[in-house]
C-alpha positions as CSV (number, residue, x, y, z in Angstrom):
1,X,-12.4,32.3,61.7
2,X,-9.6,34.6,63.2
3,X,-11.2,37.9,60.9
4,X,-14.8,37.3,61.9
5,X,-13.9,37.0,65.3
6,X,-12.1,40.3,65.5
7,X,-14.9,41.9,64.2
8,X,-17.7,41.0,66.2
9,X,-16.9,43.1,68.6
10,X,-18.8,46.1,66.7
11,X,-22.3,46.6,67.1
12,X,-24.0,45.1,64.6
13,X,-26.2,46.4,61.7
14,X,-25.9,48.1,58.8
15,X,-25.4,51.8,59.3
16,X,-27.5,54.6,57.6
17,X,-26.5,58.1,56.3
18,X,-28.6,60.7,58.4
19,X,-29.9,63.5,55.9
20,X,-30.2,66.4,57.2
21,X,-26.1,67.6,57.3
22,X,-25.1,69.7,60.6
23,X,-22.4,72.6,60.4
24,X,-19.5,72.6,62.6
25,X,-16.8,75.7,62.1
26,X,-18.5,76.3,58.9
27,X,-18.1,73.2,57.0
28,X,-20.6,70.6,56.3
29,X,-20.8,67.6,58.2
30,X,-22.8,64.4,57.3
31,X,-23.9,61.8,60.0
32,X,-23.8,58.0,58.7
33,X,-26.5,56.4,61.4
34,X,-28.7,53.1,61.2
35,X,-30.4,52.3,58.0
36,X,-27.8,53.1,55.4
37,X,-24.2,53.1,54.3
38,X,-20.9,55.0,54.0
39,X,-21.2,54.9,50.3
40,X,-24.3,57.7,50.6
41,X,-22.2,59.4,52.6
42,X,-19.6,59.9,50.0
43,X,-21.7,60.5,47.3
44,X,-23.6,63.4,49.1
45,X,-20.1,65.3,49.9
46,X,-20.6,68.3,47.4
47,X,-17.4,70.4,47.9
48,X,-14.2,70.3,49.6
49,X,-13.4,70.1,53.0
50,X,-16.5,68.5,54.5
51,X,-16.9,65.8,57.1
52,X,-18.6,62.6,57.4
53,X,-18.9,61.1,60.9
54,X,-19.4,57.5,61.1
55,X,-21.4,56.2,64.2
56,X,-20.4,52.9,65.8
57,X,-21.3,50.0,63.9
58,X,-20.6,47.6,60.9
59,X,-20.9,48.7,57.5
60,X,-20.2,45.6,55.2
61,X,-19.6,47.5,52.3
62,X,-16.9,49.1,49.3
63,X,-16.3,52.2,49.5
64,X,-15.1,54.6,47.1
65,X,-14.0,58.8,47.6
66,X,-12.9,59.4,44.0
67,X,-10.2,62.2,43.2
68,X,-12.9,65.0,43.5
69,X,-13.6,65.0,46.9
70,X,-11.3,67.2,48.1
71,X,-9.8,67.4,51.5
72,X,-12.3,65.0,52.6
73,X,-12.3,64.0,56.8
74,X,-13.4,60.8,57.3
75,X,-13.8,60.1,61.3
76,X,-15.6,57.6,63.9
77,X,-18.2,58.8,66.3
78,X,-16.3,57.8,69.4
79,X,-12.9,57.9,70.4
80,X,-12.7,53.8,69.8
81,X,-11.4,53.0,66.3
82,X,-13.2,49.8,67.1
83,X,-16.6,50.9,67.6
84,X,-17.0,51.6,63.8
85,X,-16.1,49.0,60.9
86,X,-16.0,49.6,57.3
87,X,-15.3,45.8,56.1
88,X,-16.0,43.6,52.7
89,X,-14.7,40.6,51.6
90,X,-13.2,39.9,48.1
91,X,-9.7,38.9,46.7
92,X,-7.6,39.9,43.8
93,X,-9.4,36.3,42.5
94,X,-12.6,36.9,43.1
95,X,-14.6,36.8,40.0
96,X,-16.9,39.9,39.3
97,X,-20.4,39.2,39.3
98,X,-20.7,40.1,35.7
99,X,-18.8,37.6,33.6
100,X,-16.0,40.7,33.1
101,X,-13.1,38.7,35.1
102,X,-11.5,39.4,38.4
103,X,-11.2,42.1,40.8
104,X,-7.2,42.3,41.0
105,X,-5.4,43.7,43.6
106,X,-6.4,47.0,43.9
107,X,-9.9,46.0,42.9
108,X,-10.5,44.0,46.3
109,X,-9.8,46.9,48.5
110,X,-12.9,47.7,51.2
111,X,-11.7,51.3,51.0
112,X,-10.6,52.9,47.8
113,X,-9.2,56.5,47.9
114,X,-7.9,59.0,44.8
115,X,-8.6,62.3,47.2
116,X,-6.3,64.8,47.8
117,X,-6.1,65.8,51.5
118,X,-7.8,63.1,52.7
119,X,-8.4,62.4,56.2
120,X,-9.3,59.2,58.1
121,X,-9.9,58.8,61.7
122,X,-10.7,57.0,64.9
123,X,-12.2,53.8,62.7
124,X,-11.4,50.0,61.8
125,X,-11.3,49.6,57.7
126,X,-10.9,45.2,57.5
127,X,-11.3,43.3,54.8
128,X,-12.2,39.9,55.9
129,X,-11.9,37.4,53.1
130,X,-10.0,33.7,54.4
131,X,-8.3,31.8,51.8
132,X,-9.4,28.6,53.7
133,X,-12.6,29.8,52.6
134,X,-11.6,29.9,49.1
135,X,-9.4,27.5,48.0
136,X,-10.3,27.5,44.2
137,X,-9.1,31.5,44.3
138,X,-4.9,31.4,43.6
139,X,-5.1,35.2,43.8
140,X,-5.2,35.7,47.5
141,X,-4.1,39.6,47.8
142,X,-7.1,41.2,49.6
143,X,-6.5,44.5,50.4
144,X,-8.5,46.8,53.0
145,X,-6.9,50.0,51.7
146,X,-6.0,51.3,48.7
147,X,-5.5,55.2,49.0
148,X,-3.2,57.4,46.4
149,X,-3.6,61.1,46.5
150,X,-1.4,63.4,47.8
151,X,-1.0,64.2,51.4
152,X,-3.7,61.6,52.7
153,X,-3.5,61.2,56.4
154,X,-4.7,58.5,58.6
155,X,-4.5,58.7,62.6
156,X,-5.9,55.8,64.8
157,X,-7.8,54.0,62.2
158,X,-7.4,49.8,62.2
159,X,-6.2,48.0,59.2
160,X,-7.3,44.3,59.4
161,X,-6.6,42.2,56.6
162,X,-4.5,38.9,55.6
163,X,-2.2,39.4,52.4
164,X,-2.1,43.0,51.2
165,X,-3.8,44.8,53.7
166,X,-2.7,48.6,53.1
167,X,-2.3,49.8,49.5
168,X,-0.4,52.7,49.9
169,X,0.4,53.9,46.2
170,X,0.6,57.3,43.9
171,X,-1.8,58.0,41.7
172,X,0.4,57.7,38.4
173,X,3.7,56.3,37.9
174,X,5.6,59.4,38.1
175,X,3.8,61.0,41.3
176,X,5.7,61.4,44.7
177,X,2.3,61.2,47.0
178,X,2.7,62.2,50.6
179,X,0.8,59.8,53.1
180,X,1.0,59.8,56.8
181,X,-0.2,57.0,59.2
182,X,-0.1,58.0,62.8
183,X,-0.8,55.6,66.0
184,X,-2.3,53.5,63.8
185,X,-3.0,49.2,63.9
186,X,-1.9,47.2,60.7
187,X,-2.6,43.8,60.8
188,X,-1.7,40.9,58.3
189,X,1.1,37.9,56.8
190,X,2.0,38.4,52.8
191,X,3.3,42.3,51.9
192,X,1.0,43.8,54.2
193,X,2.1,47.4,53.7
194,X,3.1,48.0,50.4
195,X,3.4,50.3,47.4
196,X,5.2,53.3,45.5
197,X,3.7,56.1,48.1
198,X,6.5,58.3,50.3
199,X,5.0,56.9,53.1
200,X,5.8,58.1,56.9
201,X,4.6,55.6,59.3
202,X,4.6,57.4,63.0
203,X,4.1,55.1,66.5
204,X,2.3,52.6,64.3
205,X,1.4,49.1,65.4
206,X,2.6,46.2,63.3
207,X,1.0,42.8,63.6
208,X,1.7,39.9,61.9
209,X,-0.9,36.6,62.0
210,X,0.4,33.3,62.5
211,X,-0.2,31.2,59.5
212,X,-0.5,27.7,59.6
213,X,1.6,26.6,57.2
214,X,5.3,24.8,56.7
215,X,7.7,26.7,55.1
216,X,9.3,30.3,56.0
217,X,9.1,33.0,56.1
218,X,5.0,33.1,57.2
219,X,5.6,36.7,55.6
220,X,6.4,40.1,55.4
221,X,5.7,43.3,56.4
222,X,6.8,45.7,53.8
223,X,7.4,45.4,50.0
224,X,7.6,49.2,48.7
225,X,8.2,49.7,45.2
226,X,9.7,53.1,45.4
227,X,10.0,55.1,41.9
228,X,13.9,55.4,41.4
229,X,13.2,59.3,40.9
230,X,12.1,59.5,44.5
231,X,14.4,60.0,47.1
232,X,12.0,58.9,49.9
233,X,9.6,55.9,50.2
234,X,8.4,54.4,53.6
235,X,9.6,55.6,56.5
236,X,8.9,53.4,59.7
237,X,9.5,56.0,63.1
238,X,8.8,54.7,66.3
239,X,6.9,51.8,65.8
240,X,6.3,48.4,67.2
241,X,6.3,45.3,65.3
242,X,4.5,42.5,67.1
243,X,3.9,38.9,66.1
244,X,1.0,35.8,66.4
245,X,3.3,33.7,65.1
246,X,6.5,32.1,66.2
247,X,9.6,33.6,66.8
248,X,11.6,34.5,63.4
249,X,8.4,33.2,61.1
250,X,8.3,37.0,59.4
251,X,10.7,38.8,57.4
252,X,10.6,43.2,57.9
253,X,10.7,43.3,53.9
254,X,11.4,42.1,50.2
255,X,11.5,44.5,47.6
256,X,8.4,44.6,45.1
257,X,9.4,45.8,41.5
258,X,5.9,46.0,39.4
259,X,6.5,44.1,36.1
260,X,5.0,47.3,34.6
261,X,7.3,49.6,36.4
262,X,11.2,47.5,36.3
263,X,12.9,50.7,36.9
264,X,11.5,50.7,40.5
265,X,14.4,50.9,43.5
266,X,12.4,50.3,46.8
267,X,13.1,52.0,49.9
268,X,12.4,51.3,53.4
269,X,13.8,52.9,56.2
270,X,12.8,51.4,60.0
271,X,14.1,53.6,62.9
272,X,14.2,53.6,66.5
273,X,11.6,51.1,66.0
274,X,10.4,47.8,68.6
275,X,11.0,44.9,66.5
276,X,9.9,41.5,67.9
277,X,10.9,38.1,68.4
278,X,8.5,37.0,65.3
279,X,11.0,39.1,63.1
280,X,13.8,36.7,61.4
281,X,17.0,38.8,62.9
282,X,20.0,36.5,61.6
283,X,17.9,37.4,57.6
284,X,15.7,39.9,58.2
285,X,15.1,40.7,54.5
286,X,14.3,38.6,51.6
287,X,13.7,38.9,47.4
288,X,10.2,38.6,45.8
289,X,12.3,38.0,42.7
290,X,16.4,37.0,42.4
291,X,16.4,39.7,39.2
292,X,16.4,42.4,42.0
293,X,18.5,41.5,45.4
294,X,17.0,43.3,48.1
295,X,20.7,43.8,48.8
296,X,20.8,46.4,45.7
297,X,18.0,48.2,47.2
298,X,17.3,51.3,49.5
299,X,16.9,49.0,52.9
300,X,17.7,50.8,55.8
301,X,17.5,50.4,60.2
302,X,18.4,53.0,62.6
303,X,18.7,52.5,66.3
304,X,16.1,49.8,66.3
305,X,15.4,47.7,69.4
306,X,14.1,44.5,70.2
307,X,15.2,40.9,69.5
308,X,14.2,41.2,66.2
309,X,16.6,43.8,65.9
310,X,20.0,41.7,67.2
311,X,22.3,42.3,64.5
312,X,23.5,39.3,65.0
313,X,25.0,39.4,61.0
314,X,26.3,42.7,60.3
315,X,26.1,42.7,56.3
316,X,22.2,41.2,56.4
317,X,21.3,44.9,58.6
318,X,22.5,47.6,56.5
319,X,22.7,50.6,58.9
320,X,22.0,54.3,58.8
321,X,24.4,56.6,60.4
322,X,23.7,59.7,62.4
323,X,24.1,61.8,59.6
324,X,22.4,59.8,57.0
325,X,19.5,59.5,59.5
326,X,18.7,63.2,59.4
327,X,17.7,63.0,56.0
328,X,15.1,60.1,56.8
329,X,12.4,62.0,59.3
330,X,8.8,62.9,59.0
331,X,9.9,66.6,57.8
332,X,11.9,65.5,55.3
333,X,9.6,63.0,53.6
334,X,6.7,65.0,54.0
335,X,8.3,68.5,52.5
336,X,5.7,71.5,52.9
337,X,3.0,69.8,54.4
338,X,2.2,69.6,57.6
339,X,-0.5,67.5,58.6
């Protein structure tokens, strides 16, 4: 299958946690090496601002860094994000093995993340699970990532998945968490990148699978679910938006508003950003629900380029002026911090 395939290309062989830790600029650093997994890892980090360095290979495991591991850096060996793969396979339908139901959404995520500061690197984080595979499971959200926390950062890291593939949320309803995603890979079809986070997404790659089904759209890239209180949600700057499927099969966005949060306004902003031919440009956008239009949301393009980006039907691309535009950058979303 298309997942499996991507992944071989890792060296294979679960990955163990060397013990003895080594000190670079004073902080502690752990080593995850042949034998063991990433999990260790975490659990061994003891304070803030240590390291774990993952060397090439693929760990098919769930991992957790709960909200006390501080300003955690989570980083490949090499300089290939490739060469080291964090990946599991489970769905939102998956039943747990105890009787106790199903996983849900944020439950099927390979990597789960509540730290503050965190920092991921130079690595591929897939989760592999194929609805062909499974076609008793209805709930087919699989998520690779799910990170909240504030001012989480990942540069050059893959995100494989199908439906659901980065989580990027808050930790509680009324939370404004900061996360940036730099040069990085997103791959999927269904709401790929989605949730409440004020989320700046800098010379990032977006790939959307072709899906072999009938109907249209195949999918979407975005579904944010921006609190109304928050004035900034994801922020797309420089980025490319390429396609396995066929021309106009993908939509950039619907809004999502949570059933348990109806007071949700989504935003999306995509700026002088590559859009390709496998994004719909006569209807770029779509509704997860008629109760909330995408129209009446926060759905903005600026300078965009690419024949995805033909506005071909003025009132369907809702447009940012020059002045509007300098309130949707990096600096602004991200306030005081400066990753």
């Amino acid at each position: 299958m298309r997942r499996r395939s991507l992944l071989a290309g890792a060296a294979g062989g679960l990955m163990a946690l060397g013990a003895a830790p080594a000190a670079a600029r004073g902080r502690r650093v752990l080593h995850v090496r042949p034998g063991d997994s990433v999990q260790a890892a975490v659990d061994a980090v003891d304070g803030p601002g240590q390291t774990i360095v993952v060397h090439p290979g693929t760990y098919r495991e769930v991992v957790d860094i709960p909200a006390g591991k501080r300003e955690l850096t989570l980083r490949g060996a090499t300089r290939d994000p490739r060469d080291a793969v964090i990946v599991f396979d489970r769905a939102n339908g998956t039943p747990k093995p105890d009787g106790s139901g199903t996983y849900g959404t944020a439950g099927s995520a390979t990597l789960t993340s509540a730290a503050p500061g965190l920092t991921v690197r130079g690595l591929t984080i897939a989760n592999d699970w194929l609805r062909a595979d499974h076609p008793e499971i209805t709930g087919t959200q699989a998520v690779a990532a799910y990170v909240t926390g504030d001012r989480s950062c990942f540069a050059r890291v893959r995100l494989l998945a199908h439906q659901d593939t980065l989580f990027a949320d808050t930790t509680d309803l009324a939370a404004f968490d900061r996360h940036l995603y730099r040069d990085c890979y997103i791959e999927g079809d269904v709401d790929f990148v989605f949730g409440r986070a004020t989320a700046v997404f800098e010379r990032c790659r977006f790939h959307t699978l072709d899906r072999d089904v009938a109907f249209r759209p195949e999918g979407m890239v975005f579904a944010p679910s921006t609190a109304r209180a928050n004035p900034h949600g994801f922020l797309a700057a420089g980025c490319r938006v390429t396609s396995g499927a066929e021309d106009a099969a993908y939509k950039i966005a619907r809004p999502w508003v949570p059933s348990y949060e109806t007071t949700a306004w989504p935003s999306l902003v995509v700026r002088e950003t590559e859009l390709g031919p496998g994004i719909d440009a006569v209807e770029p956008y779509t509704d997860m629900r008629a109760a909330y239009p995408w129209q009446s949301m926060r759905f903005r393009e600026y300078r965009d380029t690419g024949p995805g980006a033909a506005i071909t039907v003025p009132e369907n691309r809702p447009q940012l002026t020059d002045t509007e535009a300098e309130r949707h950058t990096r600096a602004a979303y991200l306030g005081d911090w400066c990753p």
